[in-house]
N, C-alpha and C positions, 0 to 999 in steps of 0.2 A: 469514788473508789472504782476498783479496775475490775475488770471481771475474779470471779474466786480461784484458786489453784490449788493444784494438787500437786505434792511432790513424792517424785517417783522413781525408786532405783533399778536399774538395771544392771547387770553383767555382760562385757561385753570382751572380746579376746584382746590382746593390748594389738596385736596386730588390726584390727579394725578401728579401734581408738587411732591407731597411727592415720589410717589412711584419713579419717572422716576428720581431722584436726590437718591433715594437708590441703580437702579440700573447702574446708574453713577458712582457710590462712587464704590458699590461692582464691577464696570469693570474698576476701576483704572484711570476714567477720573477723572480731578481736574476743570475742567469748562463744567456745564452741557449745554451750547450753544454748546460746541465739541462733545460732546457726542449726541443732537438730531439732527445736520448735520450728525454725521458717521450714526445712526440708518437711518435717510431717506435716505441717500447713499445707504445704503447697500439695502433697501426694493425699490428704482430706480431699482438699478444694477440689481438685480434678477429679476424682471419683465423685462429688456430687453436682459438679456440670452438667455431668452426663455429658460432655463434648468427646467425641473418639480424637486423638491423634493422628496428626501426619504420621505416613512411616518415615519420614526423617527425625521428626518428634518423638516418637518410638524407638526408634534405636541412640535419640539421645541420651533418651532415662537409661534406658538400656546398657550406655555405657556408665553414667554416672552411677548407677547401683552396682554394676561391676569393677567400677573403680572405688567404691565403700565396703565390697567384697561381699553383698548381697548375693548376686548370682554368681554364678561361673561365665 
């Protein structure tokens, strides 16, 4: 058996749904529920490295949360 799970809703503006379902499509996920576990996965993972980023690594997130409409 797999680990336990929790299921979880949220609200989200259908404009953000658009973006995050484009950049599902354009990384080759086919189920955007897979693709926002990997994305939290991976933003867990790196906060418990403790590894700092390059600033080019930096401003990648940077751009990818502003293309999921995170930031400004």
């Amino acid at each position: 058996m797999g680990e336990e799970k929790v299921e979880l809703k949220i609200t989200i503006p259908k404009s953000l749904y658009d973006k995050i379902k484009e950049e599902a499509d354009n990384a080759g996920f086919t189920d955007i529920e897979e693709f926002i576990r990997f994305v939290l996965e991976q933003l867990v993972e790196s906060g418990e490295t403790g590894e700092e980023l390059s600033p080019e690594d930096e401003e990648k997130v940077k751009e990818r949360l502003r293309a999921l409409g995170y930031i400004d």
